[in-house]
mmCIF file of the N, C-alpha and C atoms, coordinates in Angstrom:
data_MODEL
# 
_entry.id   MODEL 
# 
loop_
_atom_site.group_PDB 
_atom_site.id 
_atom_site.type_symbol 
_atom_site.label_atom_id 
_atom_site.label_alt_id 
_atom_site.label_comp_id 
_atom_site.label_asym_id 
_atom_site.label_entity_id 
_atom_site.label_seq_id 
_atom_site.pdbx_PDB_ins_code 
_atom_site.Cartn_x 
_atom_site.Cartn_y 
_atom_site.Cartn_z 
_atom_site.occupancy 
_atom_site.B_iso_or_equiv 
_atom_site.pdbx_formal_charge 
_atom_site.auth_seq_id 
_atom_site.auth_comp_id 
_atom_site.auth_asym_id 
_atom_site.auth_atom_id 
_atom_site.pdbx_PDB_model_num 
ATOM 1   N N  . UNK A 1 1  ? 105.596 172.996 -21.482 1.00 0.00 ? 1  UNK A N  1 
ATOM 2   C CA . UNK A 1 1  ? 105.185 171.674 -21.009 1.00 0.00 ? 1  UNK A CA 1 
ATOM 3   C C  . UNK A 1 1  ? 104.754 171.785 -19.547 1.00 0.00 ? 1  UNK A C  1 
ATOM 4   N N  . UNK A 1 2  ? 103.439 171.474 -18.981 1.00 0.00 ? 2  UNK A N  1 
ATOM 5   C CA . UNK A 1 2  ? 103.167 171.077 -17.789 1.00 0.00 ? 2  UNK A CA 1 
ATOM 6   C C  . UNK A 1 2  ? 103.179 169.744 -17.629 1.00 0.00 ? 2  UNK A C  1 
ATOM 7   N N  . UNK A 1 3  ? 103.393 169.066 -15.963 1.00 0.00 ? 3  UNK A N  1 
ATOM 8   C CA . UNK A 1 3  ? 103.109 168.312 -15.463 1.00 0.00 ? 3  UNK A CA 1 
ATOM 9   C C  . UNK A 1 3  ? 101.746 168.245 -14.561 1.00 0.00 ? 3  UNK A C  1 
ATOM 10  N N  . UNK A 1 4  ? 101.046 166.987 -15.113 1.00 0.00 ? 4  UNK A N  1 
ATOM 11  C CA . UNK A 1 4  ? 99.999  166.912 -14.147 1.00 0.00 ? 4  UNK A CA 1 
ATOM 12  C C  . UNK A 1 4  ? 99.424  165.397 -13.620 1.00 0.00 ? 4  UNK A C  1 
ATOM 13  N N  . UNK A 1 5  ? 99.276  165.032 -12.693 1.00 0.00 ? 5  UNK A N  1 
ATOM 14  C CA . UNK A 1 5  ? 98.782  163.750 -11.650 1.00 0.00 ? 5  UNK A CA 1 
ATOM 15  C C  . UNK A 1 5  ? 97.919  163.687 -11.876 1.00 0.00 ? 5  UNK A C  1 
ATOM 16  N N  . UNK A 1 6  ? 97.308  162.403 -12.903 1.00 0.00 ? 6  UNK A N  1 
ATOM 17  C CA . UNK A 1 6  ? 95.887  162.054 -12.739 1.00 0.00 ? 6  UNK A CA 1 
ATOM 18  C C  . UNK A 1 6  ? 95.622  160.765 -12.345 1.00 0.00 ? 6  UNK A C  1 
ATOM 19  N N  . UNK A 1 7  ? 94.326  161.178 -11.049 1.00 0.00 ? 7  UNK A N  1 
ATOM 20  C CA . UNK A 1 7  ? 93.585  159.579 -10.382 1.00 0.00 ? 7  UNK A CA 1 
ATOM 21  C C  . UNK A 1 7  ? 93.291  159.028 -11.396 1.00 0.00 ? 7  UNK A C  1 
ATOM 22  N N  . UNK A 1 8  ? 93.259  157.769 -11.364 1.00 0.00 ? 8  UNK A N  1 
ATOM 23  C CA . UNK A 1 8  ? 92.141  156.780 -12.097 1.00 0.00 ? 8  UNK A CA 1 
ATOM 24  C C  . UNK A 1 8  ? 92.068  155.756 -11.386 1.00 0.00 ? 8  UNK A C  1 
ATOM 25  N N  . UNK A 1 9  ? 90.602  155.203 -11.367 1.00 0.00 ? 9  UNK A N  1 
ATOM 26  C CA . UNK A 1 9  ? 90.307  154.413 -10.753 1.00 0.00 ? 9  UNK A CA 1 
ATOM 27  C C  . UNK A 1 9  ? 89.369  153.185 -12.155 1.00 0.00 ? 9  UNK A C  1 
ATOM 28  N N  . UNK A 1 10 ? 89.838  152.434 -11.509 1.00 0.00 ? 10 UNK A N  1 
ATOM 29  C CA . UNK A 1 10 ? 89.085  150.939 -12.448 1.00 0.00 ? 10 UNK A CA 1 
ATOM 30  C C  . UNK A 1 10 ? 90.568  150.365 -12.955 1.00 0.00 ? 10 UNK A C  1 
ATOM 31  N N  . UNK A 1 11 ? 91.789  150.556 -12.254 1.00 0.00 ? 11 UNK A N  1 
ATOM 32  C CA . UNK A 1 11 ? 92.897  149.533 -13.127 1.00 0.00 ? 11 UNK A CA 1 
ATOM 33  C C  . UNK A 1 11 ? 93.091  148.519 -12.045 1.00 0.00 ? 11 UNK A C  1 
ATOM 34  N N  . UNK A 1 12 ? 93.041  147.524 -12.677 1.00 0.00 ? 12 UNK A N  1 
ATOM 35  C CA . UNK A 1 12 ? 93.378  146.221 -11.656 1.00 0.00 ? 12 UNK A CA 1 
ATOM 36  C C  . UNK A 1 12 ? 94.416  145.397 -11.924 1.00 0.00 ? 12 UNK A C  1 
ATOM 37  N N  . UNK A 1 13 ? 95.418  145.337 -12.823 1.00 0.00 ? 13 UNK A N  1 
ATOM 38  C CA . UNK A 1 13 ? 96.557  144.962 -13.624 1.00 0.00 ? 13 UNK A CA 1 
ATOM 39  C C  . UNK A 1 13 ? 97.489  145.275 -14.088 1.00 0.00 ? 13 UNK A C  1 
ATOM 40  N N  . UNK A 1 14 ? 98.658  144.791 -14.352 1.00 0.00 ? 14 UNK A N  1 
ATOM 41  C CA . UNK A 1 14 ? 99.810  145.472 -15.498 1.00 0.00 ? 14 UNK A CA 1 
ATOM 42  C C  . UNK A 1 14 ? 99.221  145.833 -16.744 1.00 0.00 ? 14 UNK A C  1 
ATOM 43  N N  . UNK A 1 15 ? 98.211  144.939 -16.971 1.00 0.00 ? 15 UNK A N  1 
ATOM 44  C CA . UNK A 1 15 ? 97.922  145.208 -18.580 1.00 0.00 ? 15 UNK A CA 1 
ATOM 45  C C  . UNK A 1 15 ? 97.354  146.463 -18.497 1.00 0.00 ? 15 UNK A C  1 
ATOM 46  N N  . UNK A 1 16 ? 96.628  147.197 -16.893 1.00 0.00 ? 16 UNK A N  1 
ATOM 47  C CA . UNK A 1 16 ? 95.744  148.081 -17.400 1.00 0.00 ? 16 UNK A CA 1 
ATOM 48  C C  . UNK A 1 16 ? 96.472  149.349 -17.403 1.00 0.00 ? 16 UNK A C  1 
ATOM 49  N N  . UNK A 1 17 ? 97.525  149.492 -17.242 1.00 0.00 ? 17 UNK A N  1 
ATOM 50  C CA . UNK A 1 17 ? 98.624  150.199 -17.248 1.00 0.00 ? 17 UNK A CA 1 
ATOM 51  C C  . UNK A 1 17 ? 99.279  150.547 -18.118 1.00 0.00 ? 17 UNK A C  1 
ATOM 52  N N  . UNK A 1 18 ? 99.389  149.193 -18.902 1.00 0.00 ? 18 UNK A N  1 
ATOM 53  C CA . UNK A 1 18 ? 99.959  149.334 -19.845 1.00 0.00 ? 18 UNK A CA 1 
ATOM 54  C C  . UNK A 1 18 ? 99.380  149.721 -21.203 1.00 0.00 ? 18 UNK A C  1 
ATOM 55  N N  . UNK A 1 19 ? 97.927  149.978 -21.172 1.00 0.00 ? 19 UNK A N  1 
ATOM 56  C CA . UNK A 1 19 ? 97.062  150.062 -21.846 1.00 0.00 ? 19 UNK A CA 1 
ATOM 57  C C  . UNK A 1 19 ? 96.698  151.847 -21.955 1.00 0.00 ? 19 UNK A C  1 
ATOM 58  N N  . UNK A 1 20 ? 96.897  152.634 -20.785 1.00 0.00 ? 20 UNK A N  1 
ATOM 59  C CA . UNK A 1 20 ? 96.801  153.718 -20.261 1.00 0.00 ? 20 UNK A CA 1 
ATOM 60  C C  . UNK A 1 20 ? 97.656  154.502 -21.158 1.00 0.00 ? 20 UNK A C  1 
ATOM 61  N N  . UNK A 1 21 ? 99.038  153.759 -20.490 1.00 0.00 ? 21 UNK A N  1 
ATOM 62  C CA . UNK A 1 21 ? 100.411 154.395 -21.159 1.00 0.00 ? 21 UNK A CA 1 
ATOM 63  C C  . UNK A 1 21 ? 100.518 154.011 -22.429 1.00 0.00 ? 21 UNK A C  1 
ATOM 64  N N  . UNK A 1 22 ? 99.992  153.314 -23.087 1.00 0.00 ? 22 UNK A N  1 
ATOM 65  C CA . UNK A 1 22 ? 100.254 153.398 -24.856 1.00 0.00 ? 22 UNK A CA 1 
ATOM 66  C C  . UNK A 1 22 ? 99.067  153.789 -25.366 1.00 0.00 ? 22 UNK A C  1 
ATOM 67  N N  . UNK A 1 23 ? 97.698  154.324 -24.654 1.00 0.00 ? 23 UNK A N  1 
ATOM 68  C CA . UNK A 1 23 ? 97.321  155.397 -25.485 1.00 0.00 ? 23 UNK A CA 1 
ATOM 69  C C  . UNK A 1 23 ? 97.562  156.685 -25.086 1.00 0.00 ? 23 UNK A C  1 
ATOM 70  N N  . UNK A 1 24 ? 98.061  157.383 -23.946 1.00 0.00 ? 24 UNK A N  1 
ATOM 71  C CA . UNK A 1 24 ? 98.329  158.525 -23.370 1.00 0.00 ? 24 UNK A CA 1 
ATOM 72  C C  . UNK A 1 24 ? 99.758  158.797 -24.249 1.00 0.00 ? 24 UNK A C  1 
ATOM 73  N N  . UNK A 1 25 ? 100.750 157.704 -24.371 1.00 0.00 ? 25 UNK A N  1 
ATOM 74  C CA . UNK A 1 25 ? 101.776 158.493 -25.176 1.00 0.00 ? 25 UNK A CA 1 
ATOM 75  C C  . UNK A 1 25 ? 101.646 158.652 -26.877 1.00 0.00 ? 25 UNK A C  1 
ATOM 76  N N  . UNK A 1 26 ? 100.217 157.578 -27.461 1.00 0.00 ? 26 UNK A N  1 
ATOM 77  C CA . UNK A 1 26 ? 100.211 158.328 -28.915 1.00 0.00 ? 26 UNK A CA 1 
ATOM 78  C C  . UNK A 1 26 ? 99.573  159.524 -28.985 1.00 0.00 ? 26 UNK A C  1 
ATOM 79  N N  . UNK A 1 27 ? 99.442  160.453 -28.233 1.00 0.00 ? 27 UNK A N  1 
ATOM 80  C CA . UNK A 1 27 ? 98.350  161.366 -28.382 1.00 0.00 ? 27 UNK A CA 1 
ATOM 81  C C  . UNK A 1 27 ? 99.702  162.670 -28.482 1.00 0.00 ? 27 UNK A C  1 
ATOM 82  N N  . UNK A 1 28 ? 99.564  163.377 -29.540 1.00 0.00 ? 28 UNK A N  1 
ATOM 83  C CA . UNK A 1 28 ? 100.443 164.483 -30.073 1.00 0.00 ? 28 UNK A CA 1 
ATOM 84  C C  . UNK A 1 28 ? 99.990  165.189 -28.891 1.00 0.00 ? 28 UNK A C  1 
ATOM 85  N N  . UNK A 1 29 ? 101.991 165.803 -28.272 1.00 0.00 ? 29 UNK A N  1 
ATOM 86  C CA . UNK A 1 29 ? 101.967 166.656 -27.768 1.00 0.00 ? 29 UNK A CA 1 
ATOM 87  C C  . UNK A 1 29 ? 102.529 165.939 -26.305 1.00 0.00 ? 29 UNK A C  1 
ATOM 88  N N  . UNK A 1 30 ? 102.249 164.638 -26.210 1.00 0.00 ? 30 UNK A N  1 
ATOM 89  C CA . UNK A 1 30 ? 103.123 164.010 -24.475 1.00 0.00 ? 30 UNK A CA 1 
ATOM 90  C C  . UNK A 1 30 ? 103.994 164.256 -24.736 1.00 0.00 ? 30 UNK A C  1 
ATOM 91  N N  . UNK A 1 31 ? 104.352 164.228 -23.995 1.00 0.00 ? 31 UNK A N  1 
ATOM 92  C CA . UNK A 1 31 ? 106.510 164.498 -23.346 1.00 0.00 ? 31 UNK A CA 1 
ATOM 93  C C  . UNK A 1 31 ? 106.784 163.284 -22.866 1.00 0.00 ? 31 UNK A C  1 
ATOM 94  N N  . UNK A 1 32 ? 106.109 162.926 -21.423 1.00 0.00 ? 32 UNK A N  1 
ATOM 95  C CA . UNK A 1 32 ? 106.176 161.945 -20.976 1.00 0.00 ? 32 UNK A CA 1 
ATOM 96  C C  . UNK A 1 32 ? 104.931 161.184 -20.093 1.00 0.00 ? 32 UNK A C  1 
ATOM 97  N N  . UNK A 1 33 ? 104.731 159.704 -20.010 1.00 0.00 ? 33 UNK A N  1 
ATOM 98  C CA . UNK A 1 33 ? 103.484 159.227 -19.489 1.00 0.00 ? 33 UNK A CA 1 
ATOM 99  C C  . UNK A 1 33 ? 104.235 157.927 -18.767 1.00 0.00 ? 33 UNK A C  1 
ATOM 100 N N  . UNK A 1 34 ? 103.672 158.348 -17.004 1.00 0.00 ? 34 UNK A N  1 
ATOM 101 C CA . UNK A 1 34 ? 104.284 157.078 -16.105 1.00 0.00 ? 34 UNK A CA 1 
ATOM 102 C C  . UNK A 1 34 ? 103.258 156.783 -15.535 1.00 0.00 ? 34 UNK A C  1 
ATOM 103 N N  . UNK A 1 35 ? 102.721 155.672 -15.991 1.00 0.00 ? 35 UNK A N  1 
ATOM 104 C CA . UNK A 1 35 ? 101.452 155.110 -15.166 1.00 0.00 ? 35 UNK A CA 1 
ATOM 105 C C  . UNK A 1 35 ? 101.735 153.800 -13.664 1.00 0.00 ? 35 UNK A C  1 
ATOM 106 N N  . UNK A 1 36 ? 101.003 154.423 -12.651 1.00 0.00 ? 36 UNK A N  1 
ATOM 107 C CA . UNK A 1 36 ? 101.037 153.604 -11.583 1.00 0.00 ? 36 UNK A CA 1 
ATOM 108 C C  . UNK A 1 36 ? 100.069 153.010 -10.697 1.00 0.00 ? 36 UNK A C  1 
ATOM 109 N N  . UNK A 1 37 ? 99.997  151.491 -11.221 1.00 0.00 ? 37 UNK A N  1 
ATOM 110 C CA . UNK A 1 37 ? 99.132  150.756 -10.667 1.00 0.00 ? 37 UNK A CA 1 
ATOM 111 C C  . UNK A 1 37 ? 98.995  150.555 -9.173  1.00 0.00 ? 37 UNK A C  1 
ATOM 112 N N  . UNK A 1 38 ? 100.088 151.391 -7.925  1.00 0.00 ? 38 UNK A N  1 
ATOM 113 C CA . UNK A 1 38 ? 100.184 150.823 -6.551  1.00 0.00 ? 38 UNK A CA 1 
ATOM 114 C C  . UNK A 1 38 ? 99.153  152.550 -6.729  1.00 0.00 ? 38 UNK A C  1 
ATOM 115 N N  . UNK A 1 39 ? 99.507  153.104 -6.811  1.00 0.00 ? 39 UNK A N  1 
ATOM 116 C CA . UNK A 1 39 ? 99.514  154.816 -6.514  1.00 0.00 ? 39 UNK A CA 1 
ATOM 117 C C  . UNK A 1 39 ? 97.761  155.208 -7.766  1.00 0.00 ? 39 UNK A C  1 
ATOM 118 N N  . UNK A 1 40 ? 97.111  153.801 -8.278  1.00 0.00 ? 40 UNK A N  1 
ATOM 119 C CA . UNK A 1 40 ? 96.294  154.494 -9.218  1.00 0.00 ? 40 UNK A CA 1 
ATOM 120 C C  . UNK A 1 40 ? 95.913  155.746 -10.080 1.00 0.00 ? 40 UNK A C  1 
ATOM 121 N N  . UNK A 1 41 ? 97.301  156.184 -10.849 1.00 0.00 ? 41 UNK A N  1 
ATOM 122 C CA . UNK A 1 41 ? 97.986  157.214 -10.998 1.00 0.00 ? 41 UNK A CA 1 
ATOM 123 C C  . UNK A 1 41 ? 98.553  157.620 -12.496 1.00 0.00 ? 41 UNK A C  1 
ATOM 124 N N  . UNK A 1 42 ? 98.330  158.690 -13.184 1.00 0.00 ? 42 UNK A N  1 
ATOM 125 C CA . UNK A 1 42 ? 99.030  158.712 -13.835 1.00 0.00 ? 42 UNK A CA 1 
ATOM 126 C C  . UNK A 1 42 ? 100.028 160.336 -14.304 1.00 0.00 ? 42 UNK A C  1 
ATOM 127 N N  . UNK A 1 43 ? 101.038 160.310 -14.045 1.00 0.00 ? 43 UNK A N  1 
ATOM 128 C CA . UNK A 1 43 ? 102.133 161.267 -14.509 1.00 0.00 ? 43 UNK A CA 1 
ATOM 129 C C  . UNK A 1 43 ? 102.184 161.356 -15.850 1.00 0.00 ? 43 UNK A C  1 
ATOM 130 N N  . UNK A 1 44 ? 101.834 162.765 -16.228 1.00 0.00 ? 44 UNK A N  1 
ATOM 131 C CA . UNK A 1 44 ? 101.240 163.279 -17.439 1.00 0.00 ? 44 UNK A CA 1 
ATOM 132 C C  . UNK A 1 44 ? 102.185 165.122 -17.733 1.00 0.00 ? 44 UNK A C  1 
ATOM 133 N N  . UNK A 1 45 ? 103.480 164.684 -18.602 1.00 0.00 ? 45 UNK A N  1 
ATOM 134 C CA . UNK A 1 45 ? 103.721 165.846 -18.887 1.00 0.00 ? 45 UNK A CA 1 
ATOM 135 C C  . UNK A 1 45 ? 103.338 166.034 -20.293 1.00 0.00 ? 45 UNK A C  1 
ATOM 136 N N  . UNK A 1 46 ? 102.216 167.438 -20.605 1.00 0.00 ? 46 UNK A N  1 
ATOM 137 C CA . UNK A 1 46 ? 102.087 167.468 -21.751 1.00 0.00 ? 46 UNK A CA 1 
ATOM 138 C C  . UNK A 1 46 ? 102.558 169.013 -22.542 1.00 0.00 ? 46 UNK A C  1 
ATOM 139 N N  . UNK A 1 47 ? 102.272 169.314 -23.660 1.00 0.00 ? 47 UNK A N  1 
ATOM 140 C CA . UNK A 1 47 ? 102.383 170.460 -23.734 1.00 0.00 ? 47 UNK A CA 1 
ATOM 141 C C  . UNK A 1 47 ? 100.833 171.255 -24.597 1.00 0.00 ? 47 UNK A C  1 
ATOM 142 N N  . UNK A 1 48 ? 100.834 172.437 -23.420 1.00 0.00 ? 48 UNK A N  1 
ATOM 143 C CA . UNK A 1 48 ? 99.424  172.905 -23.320 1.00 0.00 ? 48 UNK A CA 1 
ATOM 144 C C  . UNK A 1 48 ? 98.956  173.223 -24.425 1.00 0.00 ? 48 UNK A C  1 
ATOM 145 N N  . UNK A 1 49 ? 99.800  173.597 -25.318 1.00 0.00 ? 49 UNK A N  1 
ATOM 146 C CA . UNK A 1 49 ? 99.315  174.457 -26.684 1.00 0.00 ? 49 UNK A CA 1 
ATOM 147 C C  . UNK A 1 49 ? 99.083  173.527 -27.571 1.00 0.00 ? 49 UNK A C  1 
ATOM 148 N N  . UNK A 1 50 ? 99.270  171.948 -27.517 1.00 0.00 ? 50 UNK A N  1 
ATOM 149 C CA . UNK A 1 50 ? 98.517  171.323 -28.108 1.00 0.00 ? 50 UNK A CA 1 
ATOM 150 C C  . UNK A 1 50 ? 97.871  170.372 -27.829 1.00 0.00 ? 50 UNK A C  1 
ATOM 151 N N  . UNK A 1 51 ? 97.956  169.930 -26.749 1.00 0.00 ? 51 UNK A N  1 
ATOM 152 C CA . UNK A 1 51 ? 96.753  169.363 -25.875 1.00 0.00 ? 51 UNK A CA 1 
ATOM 153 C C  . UNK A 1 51 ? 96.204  169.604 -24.462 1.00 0.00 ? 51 UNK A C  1 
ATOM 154 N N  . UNK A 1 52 ? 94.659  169.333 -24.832 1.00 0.00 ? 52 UNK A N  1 
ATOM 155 C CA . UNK A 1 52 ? 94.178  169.705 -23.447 1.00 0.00 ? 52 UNK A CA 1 
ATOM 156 C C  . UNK A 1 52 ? 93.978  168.550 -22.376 1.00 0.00 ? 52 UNK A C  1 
ATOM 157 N N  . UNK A 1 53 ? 93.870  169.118 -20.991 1.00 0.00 ? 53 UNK A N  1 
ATOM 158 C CA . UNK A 1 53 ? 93.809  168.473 -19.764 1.00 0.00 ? 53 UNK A CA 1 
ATOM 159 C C  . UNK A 1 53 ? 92.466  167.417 -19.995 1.00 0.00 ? 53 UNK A C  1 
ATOM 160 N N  . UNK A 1 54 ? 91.479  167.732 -20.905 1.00 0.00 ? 54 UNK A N  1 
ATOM 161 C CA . UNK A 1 54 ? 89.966  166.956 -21.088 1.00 0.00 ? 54 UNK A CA 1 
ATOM 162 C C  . UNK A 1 54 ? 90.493  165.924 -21.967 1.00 0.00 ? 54 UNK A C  1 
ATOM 163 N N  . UNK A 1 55 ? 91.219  166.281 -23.290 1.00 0.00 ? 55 UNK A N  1 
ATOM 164 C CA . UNK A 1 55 ? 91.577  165.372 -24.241 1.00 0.00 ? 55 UNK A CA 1 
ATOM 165 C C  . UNK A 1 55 ? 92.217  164.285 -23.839 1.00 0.00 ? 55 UNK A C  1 
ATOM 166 N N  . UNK A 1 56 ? 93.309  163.979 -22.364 1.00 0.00 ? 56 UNK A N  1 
ATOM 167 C CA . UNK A 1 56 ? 93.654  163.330 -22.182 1.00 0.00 ? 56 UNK A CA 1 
ATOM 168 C C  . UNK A 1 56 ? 92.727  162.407 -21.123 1.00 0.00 ? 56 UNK A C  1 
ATOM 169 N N  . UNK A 1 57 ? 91.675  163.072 -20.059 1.00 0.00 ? 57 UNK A N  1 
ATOM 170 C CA . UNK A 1 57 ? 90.785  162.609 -19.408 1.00 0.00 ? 57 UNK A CA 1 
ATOM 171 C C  . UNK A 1 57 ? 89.794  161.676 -20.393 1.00 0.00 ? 57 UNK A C  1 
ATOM 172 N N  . UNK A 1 58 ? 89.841  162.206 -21.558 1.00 0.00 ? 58 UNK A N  1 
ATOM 173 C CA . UNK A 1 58 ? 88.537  161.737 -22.359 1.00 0.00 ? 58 UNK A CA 1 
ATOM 174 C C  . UNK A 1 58 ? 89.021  160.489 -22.819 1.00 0.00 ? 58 UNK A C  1 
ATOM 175 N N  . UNK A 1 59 ? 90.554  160.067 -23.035 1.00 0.00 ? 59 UNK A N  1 
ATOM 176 C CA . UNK A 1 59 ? 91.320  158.890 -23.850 1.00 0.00 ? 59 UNK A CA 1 
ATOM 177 C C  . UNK A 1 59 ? 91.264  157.689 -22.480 1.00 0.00 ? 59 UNK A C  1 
ATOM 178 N N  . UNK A 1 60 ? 91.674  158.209 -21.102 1.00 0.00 ? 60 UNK A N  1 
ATOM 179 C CA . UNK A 1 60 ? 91.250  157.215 -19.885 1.00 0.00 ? 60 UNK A CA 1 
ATOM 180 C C  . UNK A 1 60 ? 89.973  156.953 -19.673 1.00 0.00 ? 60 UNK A C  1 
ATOM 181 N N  . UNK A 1 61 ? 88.536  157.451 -20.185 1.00 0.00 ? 61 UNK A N  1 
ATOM 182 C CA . UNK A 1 61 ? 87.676  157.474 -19.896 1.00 0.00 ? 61 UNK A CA 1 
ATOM 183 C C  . UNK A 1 61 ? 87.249  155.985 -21.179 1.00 0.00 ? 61 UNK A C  1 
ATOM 184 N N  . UNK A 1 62 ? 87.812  156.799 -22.083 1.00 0.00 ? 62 UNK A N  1 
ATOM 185 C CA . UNK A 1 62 ? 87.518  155.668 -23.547 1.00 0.00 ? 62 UNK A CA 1 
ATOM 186 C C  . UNK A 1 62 ? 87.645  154.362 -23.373 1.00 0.00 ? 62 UNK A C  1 
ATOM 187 N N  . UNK A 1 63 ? 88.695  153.996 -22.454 1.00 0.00 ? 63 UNK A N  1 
ATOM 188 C CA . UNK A 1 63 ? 89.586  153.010 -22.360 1.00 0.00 ? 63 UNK A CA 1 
ATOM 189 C C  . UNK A 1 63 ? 88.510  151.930 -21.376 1.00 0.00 ? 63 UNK A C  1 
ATOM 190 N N  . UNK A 1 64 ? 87.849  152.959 -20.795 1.00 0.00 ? 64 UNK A N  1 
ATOM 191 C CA . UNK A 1 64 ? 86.895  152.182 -19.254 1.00 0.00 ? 64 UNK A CA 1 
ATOM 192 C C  . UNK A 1 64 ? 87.103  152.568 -18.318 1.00 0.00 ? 64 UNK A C  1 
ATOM 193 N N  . UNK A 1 65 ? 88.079  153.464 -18.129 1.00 0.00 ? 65 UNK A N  1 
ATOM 194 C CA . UNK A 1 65 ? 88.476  153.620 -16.473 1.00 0.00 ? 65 UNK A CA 1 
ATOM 195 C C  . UNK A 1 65 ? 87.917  155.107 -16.121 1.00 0.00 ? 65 UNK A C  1 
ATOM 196 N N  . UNK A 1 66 ? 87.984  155.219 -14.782 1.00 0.00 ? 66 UNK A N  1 
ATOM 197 C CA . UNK A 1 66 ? 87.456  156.668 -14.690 1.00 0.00 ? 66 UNK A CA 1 
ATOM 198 C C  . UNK A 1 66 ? 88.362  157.335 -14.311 1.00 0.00 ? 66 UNK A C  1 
ATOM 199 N N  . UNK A 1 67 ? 88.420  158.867 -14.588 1.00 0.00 ? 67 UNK A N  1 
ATOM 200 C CA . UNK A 1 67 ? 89.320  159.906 -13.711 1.00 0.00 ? 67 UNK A CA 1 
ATOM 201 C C  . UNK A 1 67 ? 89.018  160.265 -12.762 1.00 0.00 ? 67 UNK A C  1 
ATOM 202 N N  . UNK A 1 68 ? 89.166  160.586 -11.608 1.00 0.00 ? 68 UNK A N  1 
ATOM 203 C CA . UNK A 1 68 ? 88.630  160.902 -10.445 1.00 0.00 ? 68 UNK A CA 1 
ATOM 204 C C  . UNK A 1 68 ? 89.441  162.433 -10.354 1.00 0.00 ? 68 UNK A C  1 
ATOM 205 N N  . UNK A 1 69 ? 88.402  163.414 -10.815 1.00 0.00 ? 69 UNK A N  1 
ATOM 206 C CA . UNK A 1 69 ? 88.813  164.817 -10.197 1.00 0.00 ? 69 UNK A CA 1 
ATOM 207 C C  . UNK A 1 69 ? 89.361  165.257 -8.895  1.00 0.00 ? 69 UNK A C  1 
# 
């Protein structure tokens, strides 16, 4: 399992947070997902061998928001 910090930018709400974190934790393979609306942020432990760092960029991207590399 790694941990990794991802920007996002475009959340303006609880809801959009909360929207983040319930599709980041159905995705096989989270451990854990803490999304933060002060810090535009999200804490992402996954495990590598079955998901990738894009797969989860690509589910915040889906959603509307962007990742900021």
């Amino acid at each position: 399992m790694i941990t990794e910090k991802i920007s996002i930018d475009g959340m303006a709400c609880n809801h959009c947070t909360s929207s983040v974190s319930a599709a980041l934790s159905a995705l096989n393979g989270i451990g854990d997902v803490s999304v933060s609306l002060e810090e535009k942020s999200a804490s992402v432990v996954y495990d590598e061998n079955t998901l990738t760092h894009q797969a989860i960029v690509d589910v915040i991207n889906d959603l509307g928001f962007t990742v900021v590399e």
